[in-house]
C-alpha positions as CSV (number, residue, x, y, z in Angstrom):
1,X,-175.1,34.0,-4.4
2,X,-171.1,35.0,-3.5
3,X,-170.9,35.3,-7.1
4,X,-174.0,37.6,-7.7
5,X,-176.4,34.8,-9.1
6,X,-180.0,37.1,-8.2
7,X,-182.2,33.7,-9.5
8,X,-182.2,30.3,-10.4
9,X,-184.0,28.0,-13.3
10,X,-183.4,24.2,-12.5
11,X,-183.8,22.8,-15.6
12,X,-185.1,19.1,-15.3
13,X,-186.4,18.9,-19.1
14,X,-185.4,14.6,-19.9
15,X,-184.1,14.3,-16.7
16,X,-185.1,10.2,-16.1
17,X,-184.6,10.8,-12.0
18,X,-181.5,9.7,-10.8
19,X,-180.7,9.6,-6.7
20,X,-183.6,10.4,-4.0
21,X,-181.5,11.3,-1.8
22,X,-179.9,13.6,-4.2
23,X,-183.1,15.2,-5.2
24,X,-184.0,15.7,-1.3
25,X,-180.5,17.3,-0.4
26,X,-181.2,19.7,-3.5
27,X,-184.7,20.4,-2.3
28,X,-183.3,20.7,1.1
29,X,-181.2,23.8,-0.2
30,X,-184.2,25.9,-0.8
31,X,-186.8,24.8,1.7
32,X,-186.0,25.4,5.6
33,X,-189.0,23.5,7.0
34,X,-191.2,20.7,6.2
35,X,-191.4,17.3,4.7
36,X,-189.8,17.8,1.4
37,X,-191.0,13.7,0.3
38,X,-193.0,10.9,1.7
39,X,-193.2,7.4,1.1
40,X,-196.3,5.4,1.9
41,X,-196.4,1.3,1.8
42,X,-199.3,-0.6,1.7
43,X,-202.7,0.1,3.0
44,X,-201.4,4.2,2.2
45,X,-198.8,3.3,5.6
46,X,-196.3,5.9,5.9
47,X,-192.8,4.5,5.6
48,X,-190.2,7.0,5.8
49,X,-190.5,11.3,5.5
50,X,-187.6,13.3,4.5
51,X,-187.4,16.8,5.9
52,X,-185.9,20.3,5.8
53,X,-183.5,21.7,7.9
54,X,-183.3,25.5,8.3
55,X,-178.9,25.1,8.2
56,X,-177.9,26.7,4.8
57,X,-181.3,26.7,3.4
58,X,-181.8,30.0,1.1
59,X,-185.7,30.5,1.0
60,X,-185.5,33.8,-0.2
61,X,-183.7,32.7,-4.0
62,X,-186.3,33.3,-6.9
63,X,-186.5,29.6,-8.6
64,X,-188.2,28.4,-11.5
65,X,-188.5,24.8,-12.3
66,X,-188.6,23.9,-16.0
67,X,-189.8,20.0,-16.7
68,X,-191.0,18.0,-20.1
69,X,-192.9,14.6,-20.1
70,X,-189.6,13.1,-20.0
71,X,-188.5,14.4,-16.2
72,X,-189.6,11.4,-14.0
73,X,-188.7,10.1,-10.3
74,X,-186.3,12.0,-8.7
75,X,-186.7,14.8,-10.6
76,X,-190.4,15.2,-10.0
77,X,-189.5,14.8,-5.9
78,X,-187.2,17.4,-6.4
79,X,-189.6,19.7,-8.6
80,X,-192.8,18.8,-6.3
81,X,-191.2,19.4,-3.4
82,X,-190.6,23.1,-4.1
83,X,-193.9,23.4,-5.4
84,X,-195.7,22.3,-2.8
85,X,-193.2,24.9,-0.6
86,X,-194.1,27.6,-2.6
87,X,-190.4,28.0,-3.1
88,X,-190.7,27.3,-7.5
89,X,-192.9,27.8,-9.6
90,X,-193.4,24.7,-12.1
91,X,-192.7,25.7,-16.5
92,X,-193.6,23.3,-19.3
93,X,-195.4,20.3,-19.2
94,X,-196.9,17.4,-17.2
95,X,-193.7,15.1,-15.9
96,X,-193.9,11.4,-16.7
97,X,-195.3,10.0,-13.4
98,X,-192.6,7.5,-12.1
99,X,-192.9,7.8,-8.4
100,X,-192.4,3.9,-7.2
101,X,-190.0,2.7,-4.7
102,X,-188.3,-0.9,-5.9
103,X,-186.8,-4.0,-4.7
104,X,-185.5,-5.7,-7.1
105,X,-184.2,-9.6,-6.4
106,X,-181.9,-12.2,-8.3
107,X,-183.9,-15.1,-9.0
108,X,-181.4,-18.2,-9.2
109,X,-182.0,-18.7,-13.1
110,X,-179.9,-15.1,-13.3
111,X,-183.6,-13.3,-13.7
112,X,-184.1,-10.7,-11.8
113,X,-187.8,-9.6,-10.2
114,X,-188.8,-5.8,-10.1
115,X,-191.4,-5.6,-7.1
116,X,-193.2,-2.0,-5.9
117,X,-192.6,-1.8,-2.4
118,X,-194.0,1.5,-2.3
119,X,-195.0,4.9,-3.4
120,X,-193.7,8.4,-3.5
121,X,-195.9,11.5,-2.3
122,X,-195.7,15.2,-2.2
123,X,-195.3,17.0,0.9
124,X,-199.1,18.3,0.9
125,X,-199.5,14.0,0.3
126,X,-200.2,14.2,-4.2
127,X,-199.4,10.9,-5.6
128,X,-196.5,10.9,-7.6
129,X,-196.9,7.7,-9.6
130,X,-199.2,7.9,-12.8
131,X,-200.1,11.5,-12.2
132,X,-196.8,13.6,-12.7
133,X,-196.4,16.8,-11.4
134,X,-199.0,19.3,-13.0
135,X,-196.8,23.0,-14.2
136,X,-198.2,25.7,-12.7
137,X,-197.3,27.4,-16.0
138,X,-198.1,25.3,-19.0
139,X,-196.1,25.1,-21.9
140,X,-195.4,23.3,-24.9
141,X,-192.5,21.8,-25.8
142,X,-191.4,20.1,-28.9
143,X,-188.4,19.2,-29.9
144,X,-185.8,21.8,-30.0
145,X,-184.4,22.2,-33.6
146,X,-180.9,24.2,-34.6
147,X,-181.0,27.5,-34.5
148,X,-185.1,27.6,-32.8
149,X,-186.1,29.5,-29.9
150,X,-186.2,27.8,-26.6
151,X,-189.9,28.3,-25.8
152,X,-189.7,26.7,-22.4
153,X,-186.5,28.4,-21.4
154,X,-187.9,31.9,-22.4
155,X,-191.1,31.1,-20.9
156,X,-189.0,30.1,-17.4
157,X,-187.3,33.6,-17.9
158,X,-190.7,35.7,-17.8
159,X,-191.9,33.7,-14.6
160,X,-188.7,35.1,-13.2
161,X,-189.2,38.5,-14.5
162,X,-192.7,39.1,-13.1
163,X,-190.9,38.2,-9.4
């Protein structure tokens, strides 16, 4: 904002997730209160929230999230947590629906075993995992090709037109 940005589009189109705890400081930025991610273990047990703190937060920022099929675990925390805020509204399409917490252990052949510990959640409590995160504004998007209009960049810029 020192530098005059008025609005922001986080663009999360094939982002595969990367660090929770990355995606909740980024969500942190933008929400001042609330849980911003949950994680429930067996028998729907909650395990561990993660929530806002009003320090540095800017909820005033317009935002716009723009996601593909291909945005997946982190990203979707990140892009569900300011939905569920009100803080973005979601462009494009449904994301992929990766929303597991694994442990992963060394077996003594050099195999290693993936298990599901748990399962991420929305702040208003939607399951992540095999759902995705639904866009508030649909949108196609193929593949971009040389030269082609961005149809979900141009559709993220009229969500942050009409305010």
């Amino acid at each position: 904002k020192r530098h005059g940005m008025t609005k922001l589009i986080l663009d999360l189109r094939g982002n595969p997730g990367g660090d929770v705890h990355e995606a909740v400081m980024i969500a942190d930025m933008f929400v001042a209160d609330g849980v911003l991610v949950r994680t429930r273990g067996r028998g729907g047990q909650i395990l561990r929230e993660e929530r806002a703190h009003p320090a540095g937060s800017d909820s005033n920022l317009p935002l716009v999230v723009l996601q593909d099929q291909r945005s997946a675990s982190a990203s979707e925390l990140l892009a569900v947590a300011l939905q569920d805020h009100g803080r973005a509204r979601i462009v494009g399409e449904r994301s992929f629906g990766k929303g597991t917490v694994q442990d992963v252990i060394g077996m003594s052949d050099g195999s290693l075993l993936t298990l599901t510990i748990a399962r991420y959640f929305s702040p208003k409590d939607r399951l992540i995992d095999g759902n995705g995160v639904e866009p508030d504004v649909p949108v196609e998007l193929p593949p971009l090709a040389p030269g082609a209009a961005d149809a979900g960049l141009q559709a993220a810029l009229d969500q942050l037109a009409r305010g």
